[in-house]
C-alpha positions as CSV (number, residue, x, y, z in Angstrom):
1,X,-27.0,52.2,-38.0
2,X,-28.9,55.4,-38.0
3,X,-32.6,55.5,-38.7
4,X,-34.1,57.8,-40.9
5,X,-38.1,57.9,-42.2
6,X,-40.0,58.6,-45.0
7,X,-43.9,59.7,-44.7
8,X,-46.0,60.0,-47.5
9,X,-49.5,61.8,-47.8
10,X,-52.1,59.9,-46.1
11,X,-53.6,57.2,-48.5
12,X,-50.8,57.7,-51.0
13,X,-48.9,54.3,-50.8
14,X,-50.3,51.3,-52.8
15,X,-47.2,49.2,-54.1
16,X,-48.9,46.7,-55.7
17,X,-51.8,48.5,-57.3
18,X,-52.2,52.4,-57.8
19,X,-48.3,53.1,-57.8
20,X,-46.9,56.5,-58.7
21,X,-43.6,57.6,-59.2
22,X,-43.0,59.3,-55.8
23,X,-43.7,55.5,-54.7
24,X,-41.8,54.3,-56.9
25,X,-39.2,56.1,-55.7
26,X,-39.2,55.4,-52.5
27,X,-39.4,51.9,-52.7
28,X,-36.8,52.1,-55.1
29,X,-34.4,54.3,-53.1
30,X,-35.1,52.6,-49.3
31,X,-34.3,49.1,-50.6
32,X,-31.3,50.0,-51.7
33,X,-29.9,51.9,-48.5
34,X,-26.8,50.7,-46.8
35,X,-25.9,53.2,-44.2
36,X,-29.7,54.3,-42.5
37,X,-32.6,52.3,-41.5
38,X,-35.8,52.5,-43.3
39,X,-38.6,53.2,-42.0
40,X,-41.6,54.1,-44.4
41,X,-45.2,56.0,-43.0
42,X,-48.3,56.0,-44.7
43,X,-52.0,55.2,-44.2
44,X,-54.0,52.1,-43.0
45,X,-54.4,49.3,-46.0
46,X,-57.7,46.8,-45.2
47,X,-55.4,44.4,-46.9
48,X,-51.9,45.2,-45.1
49,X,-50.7,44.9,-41.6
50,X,-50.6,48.2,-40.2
51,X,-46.6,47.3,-39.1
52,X,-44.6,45.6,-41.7
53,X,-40.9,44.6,-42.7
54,X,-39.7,43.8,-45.8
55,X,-36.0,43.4,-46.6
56,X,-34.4,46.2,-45.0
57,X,-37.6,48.2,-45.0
58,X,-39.7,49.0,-42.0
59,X,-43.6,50.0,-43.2
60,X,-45.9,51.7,-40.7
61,X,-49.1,52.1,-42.2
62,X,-51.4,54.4,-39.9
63,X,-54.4,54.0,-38.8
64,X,-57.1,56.8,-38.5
65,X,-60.4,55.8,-37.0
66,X,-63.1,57.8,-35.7
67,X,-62.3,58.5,-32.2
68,X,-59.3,59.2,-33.4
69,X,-60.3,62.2,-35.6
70,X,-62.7,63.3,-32.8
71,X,-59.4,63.7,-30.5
72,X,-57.3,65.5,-33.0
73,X,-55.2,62.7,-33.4
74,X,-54.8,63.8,-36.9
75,X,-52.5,61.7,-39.4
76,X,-49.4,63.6,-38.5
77,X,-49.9,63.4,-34.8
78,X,-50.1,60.1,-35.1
79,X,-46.5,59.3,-37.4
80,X,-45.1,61.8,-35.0
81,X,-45.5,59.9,-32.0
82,X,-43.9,56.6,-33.9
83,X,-41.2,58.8,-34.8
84,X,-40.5,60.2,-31.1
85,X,-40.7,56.2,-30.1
86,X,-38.2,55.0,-32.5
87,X,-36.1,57.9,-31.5
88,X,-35.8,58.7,-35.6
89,X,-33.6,61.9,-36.3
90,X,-33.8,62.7,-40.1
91,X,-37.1,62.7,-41.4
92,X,-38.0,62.7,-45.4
93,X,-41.3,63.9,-46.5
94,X,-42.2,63.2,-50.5
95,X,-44.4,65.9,-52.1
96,X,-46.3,67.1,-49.7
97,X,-44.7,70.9,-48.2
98,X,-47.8,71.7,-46.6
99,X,-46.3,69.0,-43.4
100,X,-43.2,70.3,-43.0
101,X,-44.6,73.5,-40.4
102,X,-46.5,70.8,-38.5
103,X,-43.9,68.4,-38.4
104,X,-41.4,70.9,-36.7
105,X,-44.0,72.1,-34.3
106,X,-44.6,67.8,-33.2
107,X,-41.1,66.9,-34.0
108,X,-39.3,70.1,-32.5
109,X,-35.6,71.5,-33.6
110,X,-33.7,68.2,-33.1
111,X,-34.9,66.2,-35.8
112,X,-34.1,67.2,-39.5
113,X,-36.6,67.4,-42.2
114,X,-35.8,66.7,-46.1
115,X,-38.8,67.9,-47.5
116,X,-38.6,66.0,-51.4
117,X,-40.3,67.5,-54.7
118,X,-41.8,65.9,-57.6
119,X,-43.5,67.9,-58.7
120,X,-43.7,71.9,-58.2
121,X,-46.0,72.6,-55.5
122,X,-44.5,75.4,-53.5
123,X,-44.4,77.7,-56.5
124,X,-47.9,76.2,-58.1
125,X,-50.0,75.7,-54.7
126,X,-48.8,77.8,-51.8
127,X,-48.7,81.4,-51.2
128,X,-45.7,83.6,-50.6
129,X,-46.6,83.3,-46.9
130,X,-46.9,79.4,-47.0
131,X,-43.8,78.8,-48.9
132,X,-41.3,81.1,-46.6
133,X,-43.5,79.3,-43.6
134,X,-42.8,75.7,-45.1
135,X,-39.1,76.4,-46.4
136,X,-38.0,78.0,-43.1
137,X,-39.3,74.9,-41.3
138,X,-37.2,72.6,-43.1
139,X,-33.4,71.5,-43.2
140,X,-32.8,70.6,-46.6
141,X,-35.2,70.5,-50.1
142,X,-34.5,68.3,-52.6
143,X,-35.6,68.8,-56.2
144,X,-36.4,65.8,-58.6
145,X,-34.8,67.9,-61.5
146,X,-32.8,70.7,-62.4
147,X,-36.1,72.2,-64.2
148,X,-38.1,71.7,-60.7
149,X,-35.1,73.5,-58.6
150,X,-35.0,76.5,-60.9
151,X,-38.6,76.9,-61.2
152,X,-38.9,76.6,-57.0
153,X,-36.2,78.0,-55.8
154,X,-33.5,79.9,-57.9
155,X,-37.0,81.7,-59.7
156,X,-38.6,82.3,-56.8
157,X,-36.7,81.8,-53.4
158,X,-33.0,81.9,-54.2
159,X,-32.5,82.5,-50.6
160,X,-33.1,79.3,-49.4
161,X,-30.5,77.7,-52.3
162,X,-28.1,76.8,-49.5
163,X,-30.4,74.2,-48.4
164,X,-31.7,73.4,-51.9
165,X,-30.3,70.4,-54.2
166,X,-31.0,68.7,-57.1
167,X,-31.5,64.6,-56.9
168,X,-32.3,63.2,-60.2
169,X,-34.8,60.3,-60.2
170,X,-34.0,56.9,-61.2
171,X,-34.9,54.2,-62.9
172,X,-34.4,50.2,-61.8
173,X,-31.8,49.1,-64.8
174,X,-32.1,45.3,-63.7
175,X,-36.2,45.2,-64.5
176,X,-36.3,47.4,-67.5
177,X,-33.6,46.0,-69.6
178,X,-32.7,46.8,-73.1
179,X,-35.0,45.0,-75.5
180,X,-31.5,43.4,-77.6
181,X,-31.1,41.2,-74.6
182,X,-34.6,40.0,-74.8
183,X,-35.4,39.0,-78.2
184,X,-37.1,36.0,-77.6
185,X,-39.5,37.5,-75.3
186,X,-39.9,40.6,-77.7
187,X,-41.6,38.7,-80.3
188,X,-43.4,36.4,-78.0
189,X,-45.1,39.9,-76.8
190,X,-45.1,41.1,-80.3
191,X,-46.8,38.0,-81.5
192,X,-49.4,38.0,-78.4
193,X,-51.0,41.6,-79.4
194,X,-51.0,40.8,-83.6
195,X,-47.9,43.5,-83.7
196,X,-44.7,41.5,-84.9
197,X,-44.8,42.4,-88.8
198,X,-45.4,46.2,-87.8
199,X,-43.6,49.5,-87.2
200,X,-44.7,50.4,-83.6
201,X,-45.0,53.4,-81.3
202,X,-45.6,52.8,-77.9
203,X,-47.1,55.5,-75.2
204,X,-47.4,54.1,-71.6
205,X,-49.2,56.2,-69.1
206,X,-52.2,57.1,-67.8
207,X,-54.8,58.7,-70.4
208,X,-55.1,62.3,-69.0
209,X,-55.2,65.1,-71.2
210,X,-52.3,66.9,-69.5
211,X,-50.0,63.6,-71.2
212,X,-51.4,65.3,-74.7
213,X,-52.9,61.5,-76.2
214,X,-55.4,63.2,-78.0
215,X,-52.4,64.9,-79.6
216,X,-50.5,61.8,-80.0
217,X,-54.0,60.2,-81.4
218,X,-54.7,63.1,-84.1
219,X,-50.5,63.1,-85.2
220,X,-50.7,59.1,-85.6
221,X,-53.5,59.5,-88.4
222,X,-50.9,61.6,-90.6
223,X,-48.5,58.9,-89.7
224,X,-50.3,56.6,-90.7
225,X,-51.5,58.4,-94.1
226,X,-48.0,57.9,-94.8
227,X,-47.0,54.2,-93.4
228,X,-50.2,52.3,-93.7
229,X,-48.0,49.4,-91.6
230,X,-47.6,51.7,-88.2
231,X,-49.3,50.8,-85.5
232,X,-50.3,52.8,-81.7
233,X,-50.0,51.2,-78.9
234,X,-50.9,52.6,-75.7
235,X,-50.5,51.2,-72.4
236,X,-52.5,52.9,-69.5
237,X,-55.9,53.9,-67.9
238,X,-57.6,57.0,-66.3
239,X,-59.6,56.2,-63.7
240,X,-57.2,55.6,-60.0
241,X,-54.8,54.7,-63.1
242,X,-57.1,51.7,-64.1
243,X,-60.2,52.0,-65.9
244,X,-60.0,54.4,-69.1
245,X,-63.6,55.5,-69.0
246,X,-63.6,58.9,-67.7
247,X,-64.7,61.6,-70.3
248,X,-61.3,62.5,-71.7
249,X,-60.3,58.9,-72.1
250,X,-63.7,58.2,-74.2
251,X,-62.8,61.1,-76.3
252,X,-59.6,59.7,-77.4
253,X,-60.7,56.8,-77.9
254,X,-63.5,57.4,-80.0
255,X,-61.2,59.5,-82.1
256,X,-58.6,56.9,-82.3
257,X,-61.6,54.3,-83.8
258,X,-61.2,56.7,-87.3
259,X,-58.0,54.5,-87.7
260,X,-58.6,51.4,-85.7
261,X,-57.2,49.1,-87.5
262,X,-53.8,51.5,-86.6
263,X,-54.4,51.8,-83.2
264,X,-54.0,49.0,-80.0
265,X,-55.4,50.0,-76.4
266,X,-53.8,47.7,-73.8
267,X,-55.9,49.1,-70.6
268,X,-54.0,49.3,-67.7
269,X,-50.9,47.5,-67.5
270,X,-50.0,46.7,-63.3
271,X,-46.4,47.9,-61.7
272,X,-44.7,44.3,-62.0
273,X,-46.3,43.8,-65.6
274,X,-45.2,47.8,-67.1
275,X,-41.4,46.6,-68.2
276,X,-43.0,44.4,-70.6
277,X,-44.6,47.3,-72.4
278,X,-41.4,48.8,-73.8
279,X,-40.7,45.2,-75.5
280,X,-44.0,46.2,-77.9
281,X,-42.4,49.6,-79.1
282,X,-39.8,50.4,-81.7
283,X,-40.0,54.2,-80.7
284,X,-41.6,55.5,-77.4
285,X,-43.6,59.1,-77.4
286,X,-45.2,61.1,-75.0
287,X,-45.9,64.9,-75.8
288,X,-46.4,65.8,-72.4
289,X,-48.5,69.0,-72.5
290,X,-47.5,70.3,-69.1
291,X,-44.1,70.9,-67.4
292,X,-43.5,67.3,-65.9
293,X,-41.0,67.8,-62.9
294,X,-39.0,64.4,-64.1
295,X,-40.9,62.1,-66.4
296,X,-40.3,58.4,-65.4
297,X,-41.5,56.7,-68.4
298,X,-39.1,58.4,-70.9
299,X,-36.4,56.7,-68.4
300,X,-38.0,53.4,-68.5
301,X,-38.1,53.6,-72.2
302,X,-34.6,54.6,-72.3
303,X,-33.7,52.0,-70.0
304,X,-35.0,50.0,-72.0
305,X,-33.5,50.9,-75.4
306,X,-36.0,52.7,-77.8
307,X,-35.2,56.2,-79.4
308,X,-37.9,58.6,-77.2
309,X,-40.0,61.5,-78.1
310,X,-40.9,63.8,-75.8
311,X,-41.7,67.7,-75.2
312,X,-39.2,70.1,-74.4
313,X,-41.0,70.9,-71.1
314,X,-40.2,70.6,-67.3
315,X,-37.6,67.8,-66.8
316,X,-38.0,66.1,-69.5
317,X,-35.3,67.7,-71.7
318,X,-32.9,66.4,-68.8
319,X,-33.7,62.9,-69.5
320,X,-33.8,63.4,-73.8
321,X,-30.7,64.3,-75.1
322,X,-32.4,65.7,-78.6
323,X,-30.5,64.0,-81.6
324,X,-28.3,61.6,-79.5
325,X,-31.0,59.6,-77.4
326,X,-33.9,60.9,-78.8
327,X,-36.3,63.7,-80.3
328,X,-37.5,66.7,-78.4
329,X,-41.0,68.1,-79.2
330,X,-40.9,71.9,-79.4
331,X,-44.9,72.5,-79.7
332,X,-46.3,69.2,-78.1
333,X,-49.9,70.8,-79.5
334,X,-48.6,70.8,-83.1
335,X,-49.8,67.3,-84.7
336,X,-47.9,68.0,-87.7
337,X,-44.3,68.3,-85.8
338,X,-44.8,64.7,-83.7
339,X,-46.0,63.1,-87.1
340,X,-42.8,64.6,-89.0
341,X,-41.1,63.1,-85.9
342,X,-42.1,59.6,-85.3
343,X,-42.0,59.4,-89.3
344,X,-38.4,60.3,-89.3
345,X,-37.4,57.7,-87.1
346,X,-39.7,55.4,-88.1
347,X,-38.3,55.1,-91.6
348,X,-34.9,55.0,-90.1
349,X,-34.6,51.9,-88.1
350,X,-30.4,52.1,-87.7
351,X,-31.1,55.9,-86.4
352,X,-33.7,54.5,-83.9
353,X,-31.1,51.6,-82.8
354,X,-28.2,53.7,-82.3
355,X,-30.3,56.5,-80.6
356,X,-31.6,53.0,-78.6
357,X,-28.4,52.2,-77.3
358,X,-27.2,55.9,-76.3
359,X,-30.4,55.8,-74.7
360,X,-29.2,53.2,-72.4
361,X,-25.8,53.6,-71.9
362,X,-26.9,57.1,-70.3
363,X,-29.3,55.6,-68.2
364,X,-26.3,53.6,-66.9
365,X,-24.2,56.1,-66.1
366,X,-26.3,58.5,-65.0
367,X,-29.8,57.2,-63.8
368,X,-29.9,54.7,-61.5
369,X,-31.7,53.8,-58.6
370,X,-28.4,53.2,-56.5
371,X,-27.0,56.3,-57.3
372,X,-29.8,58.3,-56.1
373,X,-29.8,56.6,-52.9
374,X,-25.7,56.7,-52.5
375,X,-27.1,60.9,-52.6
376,X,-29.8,60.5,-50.4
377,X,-27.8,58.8,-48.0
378,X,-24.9,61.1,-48.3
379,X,-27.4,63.9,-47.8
380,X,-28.3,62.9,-44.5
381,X,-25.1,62.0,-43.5
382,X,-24.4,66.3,-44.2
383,X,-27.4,67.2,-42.0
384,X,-26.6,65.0,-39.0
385,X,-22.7,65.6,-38.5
């Protein structure tokens, strides 16, 4: 079998604590490879070895001391070398373009480089001069979402389309399953926060003003004006994703205490614990406030059959099918349109079902983890014949 790696930024890879959705991702996709052999970079953990296997996985987790440093021996240098050793000919690098130059001068012409976006950082971060620099250096560029290739490439540098794809992200359909199979354990959870006899919206992420929870806060008090019964739940910290005590976070939560009685903070809520969230809602919302290249959580909550809300922004609307699987947001600022929304489904529990199960049937056929890596892996199967 061929091997192929993955680097991540320095300091980026936490599975058990801090996880993002790049990481997600990639633990995701690697696990589920059947034709390369993992092997994952990323920086020293005081708590992990710094060489590790698990499953099919190979983690190499770098370690940068001071001499080190001194020497030059920068991050890069260093995976480098362990990818000369192994003899490693496709590597994959998630999120971070700014490698890509370096990793051609260190790796040379022989190896490929899939450089993988999750966000839009070429267009949003680097200059014309970095982008050409970083998208000449590279074999192929994958985009997390059709939204994320336009904006990137076809907007901006349509003459690199030939190496340019689209890989949707995934979601795991065996941990977030649909809350009909699980009815036991959905009232057990309901009963557990005081929210079984309750119509309930759930948000799950972490409490930053770009994911527009003040919004969500200010639109629940006209839904509740309206359904005195409703209850907010929201799953999710600020602070490295765990404490919600940052400014922004104290703000919406002093402005959610106006209807407390309505409202249910569950702090943050750890990677292996999150799939229990979606049993608490009977709608999911998030009025994103920014373009969000993908949006994981409205597939988690889709996996895991609730009718979504979201904005009509970045990827998100690729995820939403507005009317069949969900709402879309036109204005996530406008209070007054996500009240009218979660009211409208709210009232209408058959709606929300059958928009539940839509939801899930086209996470089936179109969003799972072992598709994306059946593309991945067929990708690199392209750039090594």
């Amino acid at each position: 079998m061929t091997s192929a790696a993955t680097i991540l930024s320095e300091g980026s890879f936490h599975p058990s604590l801090r996880q993002g959705a790049t990481q997600t991702g990639v633990e995701e996709v690697t696990k589920r490879f059947k034709k390369y052999v993992p092997y994952v970079f990323s920086s020293h953990m005081n708590d992990k070895p710094d060489i590790e296997k698990a499953g099919n996985v190979n983690q190499y987790r770098i370690n940068i001391n001071f001499f080190d440093r001194l020497m030059g021996h920068s991050y890069l240098y260093q995976v480098a070398q362990r990818i000369k050793k192994l003899r490693i000919p496709i590597v994959h690098v998630r999120n971070r373009p700014l490698y890509m130059p370096t990793l051609r001068k260190l790796l040379g012409p022989g190896v490929k480089l899939v450089l993988h976006e999750h966000n839009q950082n070429i267009a949003d971060t680097l200059t014309r001069k970095q982008a050409i620099s970083v998208l000449d250096s590279i074999d192929a560029y994958v985009a997390v979402s059709r939204f994320t290739y336009d904006f990137e490439i076809t907007n901006r540098y349509p003459e690199y389309k030939q190496k340019s794809r689209v890989i949707l992200n995934g979601v795991n359909l065996k941990k977030f399953l649909p809350y009909w199979e699980q009815k036991n354990k959905r009232a057990a959870l309901r009963g557990k926060y005081g929210i079984e006899g309750s119509r309930n919206v759930l948000f799950a992420g972490a409490i930053r003003e770009r994911k527009g929870v003040h919004t969500l806060v200010e639109a629940f008090k006209k839904v509740v004006a309206q359904m005195p019964d409703a209850k907010l739940i929201i799953a999710g910290g600020s602070k490295d994703n765990t404490e919600a005590n940052d400014p922004y976070a104290k703000k919406v939560i002093r402005s959610a205490s106006e209807i407390k009685d309505n409202v249910v903070f569950l702090g943050y809520v750890p990677p292996t614990n999150v799939q229990d969230i979606y049993m608490l809602g009977d709608i999911f919302v998030g009025p994103s406030q920014w373009d969000e290249a993908f949006g994981l959580v409205f597939a988690e909550a889709s996996a895991s059959g609730l009718a979504v809300i979201g904005s009509r922004r970045g990827g998100i609307p690729e995820i939403i099918q507005d009317g069949r699987t969900g709402l879309l947001i036109n204005d996530p600022q406008d209070k007054k349109e996500i009240a009218q929304k979660v009211i409208s489904l709210l009232e209408s529990p058959v709606k929300c079902q059958e928009m539940g199960k839509a939801a899930r049937k086209r996470m089936e056929d179109m969003f799972s983890w072992d598709r994306v890596a059946k593309e991945i892996e067929g990708l690199y199967d392209e750039l090594l014949k």
